[in-house]
Residue frames as a rotation matrix with the C-alpha (Angstrom) as fourth column:
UNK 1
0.236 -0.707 -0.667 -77.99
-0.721 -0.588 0.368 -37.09
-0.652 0.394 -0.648 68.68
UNK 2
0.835 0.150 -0.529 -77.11
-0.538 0.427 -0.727 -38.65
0.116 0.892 0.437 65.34
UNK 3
0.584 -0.747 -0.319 -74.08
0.054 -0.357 0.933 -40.27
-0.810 -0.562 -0.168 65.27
UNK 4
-0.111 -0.756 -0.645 -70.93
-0.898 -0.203 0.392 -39.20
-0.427 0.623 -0.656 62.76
UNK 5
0.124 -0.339 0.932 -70.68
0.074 0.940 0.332 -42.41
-0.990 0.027 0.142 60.72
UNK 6
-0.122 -0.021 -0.992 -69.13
-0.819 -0.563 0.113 -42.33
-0.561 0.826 0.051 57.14
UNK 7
0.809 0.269 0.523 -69.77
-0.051 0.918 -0.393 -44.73
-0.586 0.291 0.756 54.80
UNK 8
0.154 -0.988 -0.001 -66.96
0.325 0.049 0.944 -46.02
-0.933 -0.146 0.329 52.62
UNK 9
-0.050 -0.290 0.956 -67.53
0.992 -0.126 0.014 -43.94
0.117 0.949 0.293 49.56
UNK 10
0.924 -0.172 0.340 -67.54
-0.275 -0.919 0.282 -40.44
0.264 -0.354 -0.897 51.83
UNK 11
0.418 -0.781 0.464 -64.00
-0.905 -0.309 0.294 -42.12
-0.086 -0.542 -0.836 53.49
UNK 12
0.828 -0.234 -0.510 -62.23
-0.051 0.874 -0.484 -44.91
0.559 0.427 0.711 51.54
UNK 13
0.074 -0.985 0.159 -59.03
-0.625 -0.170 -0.761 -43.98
0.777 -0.043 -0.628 53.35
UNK 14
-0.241 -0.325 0.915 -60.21
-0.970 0.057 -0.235 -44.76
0.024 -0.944 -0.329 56.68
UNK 15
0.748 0.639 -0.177 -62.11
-0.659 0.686 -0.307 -48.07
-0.075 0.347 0.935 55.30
UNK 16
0.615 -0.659 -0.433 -58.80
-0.174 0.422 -0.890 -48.90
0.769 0.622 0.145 53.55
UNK 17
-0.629 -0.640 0.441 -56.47
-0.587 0.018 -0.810 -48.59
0.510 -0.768 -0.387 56.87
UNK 18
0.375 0.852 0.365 -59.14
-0.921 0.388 0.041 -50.70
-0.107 -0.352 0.930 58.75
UNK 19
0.999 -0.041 -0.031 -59.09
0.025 0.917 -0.398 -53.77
0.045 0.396 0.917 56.32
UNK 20
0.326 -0.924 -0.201 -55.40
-0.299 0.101 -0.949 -53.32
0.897 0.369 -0.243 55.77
UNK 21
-0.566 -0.768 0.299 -54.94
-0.545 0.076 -0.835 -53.76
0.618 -0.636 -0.461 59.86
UNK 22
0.599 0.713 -0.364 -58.07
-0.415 0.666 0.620 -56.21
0.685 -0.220 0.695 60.62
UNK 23
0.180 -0.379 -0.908 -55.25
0.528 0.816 -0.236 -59.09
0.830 -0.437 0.347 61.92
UNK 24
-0.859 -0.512 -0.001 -53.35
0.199 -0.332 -0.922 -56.48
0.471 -0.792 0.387 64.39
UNK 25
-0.267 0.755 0.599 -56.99
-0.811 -0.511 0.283 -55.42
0.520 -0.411 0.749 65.67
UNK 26
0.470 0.513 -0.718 -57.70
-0.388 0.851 0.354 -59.02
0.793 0.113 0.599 65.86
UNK 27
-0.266 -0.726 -0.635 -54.66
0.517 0.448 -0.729 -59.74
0.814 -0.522 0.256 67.77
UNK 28
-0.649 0.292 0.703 -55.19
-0.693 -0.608 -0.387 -56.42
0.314 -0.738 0.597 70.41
UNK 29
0.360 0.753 0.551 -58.63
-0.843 0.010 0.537 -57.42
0.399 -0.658 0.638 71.10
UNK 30
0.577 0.181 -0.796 -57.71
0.095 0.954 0.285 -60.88
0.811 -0.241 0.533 71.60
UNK 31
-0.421 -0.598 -0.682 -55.01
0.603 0.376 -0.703 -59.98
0.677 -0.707 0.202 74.09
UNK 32
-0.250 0.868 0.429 -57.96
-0.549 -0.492 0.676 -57.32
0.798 -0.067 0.599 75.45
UNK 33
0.446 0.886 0.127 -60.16
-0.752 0.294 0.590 -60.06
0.485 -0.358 0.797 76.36
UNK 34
0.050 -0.314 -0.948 -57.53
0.784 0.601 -0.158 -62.69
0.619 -0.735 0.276 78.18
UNK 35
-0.913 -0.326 0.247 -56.51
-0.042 -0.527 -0.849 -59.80
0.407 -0.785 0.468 80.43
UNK 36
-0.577 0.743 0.338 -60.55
-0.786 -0.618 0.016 -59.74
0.221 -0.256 0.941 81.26
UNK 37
-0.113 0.558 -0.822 -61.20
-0.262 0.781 0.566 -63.06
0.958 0.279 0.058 81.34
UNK 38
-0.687 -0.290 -0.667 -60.65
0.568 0.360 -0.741 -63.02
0.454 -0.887 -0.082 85.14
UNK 39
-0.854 0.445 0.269 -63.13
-0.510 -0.613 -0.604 -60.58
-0.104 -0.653 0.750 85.99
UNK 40
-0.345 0.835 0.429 -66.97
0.269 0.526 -0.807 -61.05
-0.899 -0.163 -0.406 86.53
UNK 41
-0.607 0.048 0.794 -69.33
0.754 -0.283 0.593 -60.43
0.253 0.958 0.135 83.67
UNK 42
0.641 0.738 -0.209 -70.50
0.767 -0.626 0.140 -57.54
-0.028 -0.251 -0.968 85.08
UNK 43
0.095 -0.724 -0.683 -66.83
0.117 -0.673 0.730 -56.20
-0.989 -0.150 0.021 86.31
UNK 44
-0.507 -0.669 0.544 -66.20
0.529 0.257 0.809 -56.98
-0.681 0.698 0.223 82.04
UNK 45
0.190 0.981 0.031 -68.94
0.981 -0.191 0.035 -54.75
0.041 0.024 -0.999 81.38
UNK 46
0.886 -0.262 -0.382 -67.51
-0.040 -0.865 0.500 -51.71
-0.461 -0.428 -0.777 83.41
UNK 47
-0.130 -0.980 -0.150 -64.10
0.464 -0.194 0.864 -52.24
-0.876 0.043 0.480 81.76
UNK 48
-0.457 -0.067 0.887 -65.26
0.889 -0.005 0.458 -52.35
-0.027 0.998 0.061 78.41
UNK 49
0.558 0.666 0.495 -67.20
0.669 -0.714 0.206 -48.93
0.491 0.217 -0.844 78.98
UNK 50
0.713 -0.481 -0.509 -64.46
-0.201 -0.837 0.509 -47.05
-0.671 -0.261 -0.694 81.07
UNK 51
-0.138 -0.976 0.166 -62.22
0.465 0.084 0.881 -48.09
-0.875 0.199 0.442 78.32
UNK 52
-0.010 0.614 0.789 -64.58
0.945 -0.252 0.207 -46.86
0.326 0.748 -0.578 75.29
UNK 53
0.759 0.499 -0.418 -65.20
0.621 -0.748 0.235 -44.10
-0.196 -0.438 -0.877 77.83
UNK 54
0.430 -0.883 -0.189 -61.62
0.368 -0.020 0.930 -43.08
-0.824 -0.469 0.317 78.27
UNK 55
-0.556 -0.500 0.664 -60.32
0.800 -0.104 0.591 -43.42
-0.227 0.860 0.458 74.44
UNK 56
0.114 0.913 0.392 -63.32
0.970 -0.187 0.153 -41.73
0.213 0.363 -0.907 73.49
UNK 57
0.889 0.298 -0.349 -63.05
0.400 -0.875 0.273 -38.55
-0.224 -0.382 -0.897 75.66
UNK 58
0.036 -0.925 -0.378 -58.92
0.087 -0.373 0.924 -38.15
-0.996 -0.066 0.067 74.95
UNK 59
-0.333 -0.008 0.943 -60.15
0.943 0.025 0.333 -38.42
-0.026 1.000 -0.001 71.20
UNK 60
-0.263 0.154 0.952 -62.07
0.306 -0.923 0.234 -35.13
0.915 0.353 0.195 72.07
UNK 61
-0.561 -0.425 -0.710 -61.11
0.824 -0.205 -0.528 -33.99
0.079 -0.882 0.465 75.39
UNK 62
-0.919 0.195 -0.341 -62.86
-0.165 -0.980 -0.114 -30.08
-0.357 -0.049 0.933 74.82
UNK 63
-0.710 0.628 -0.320 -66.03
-0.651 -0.409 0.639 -31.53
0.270 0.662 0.699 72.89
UNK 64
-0.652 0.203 0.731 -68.71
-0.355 0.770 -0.531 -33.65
-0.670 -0.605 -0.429 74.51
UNK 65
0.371 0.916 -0.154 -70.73
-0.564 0.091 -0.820 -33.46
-0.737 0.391 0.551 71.35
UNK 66
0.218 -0.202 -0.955 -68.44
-0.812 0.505 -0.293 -34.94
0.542 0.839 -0.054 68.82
UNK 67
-0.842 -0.535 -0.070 -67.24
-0.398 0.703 -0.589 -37.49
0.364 -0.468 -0.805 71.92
UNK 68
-0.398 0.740 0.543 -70.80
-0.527 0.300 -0.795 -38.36
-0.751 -0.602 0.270 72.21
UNK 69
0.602 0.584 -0.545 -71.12
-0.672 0.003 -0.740 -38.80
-0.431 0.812 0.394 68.84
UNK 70
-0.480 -0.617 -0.623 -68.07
-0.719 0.684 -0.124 -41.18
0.503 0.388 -0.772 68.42
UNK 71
-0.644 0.278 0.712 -69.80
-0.600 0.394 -0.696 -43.10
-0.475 -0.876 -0.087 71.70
UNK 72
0.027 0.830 -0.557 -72.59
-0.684 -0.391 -0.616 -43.50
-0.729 0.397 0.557 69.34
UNK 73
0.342 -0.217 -0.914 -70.82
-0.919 -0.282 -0.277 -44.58
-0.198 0.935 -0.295 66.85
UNK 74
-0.782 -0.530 -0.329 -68.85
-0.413 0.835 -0.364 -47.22
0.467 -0.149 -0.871 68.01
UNK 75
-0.462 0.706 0.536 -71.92
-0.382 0.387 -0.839 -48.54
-0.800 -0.593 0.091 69.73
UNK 76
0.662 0.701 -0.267 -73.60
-0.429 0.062 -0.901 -48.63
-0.615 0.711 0.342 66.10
UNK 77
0.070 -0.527 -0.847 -70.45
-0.883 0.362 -0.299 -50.40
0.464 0.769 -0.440 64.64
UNK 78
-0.796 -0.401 0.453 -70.43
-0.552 0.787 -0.274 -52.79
-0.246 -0.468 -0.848 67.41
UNK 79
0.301 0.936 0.181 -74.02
-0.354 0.286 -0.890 -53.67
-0.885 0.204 0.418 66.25
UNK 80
0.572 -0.001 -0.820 -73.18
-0.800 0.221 -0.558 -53.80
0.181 0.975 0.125 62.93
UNK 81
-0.428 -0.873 -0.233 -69.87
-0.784 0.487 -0.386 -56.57
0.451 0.018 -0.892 64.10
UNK 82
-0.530 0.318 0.787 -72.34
-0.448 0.682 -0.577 -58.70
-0.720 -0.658 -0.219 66.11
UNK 83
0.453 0.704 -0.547 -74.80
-0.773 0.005 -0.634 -58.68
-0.444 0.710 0.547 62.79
UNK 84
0.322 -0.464 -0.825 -72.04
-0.678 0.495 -0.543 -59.79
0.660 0.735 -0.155 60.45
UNK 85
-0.412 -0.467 0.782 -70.55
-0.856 0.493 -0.156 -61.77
-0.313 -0.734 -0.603 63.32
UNK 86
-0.405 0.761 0.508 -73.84
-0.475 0.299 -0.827 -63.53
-0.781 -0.576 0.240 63.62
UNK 87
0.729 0.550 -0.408 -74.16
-0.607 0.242 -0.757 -64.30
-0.318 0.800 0.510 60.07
UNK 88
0.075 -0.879 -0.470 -71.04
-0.882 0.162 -0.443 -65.46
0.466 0.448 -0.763 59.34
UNK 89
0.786 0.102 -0.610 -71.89
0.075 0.963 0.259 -68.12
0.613 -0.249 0.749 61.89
UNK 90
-0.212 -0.969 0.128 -68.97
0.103 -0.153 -0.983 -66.52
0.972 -0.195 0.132 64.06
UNK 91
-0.280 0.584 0.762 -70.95
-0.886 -0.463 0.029 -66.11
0.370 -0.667 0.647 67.05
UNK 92
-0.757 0.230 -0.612 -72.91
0.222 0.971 0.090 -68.44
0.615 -0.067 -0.786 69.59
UNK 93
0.037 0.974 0.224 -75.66
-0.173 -0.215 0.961 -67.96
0.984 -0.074 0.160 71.05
């Protein structure tokens, strides 16, 4: 299955609300990933997928195809955030 993904000249809006709230995302994840820093990296694994899993299915609760297709998605943006990550020199190996 493909997955939904617009680019930002099909959906400047959602592009535009994004960049406009980068920091507060920044902040979330960051308090995210202390709350996880106690588990194993396996157990941090299983959160991060029943929590994807979770958001994901209450985003479409009746549809398993578009809620497979957001899965998808976000999987293919997290790729894309490691990429740029990874260039940016923001990453470590």
């Amino acid at each position: 299955m493909k997955p939904i993904i617009a680019t930002e000249c099909e959906q400047p809006e959602l592009y535009a609300i994004v960049k406009r709230e980068r920091p507060a995302i920044h902040r979330a994840v960051n308090k995210m990933a202390k709350q996880m820093r106690g588990l194993t990296d396996v157990s941090q694994k299983q959160a991060v997928a029943e929590l994807t899993a979770i958001w994901t299915l209450a985003n479409y609760p009746e549809d398993l195809d578009l809620a497979l297709s957001l899965s998808e998605a976000i999987r293919h943006q997290t790729d894309i955030y490691i990429r740029e990550s990874k260039n940016a020199g923001r990453v470590r190996p």
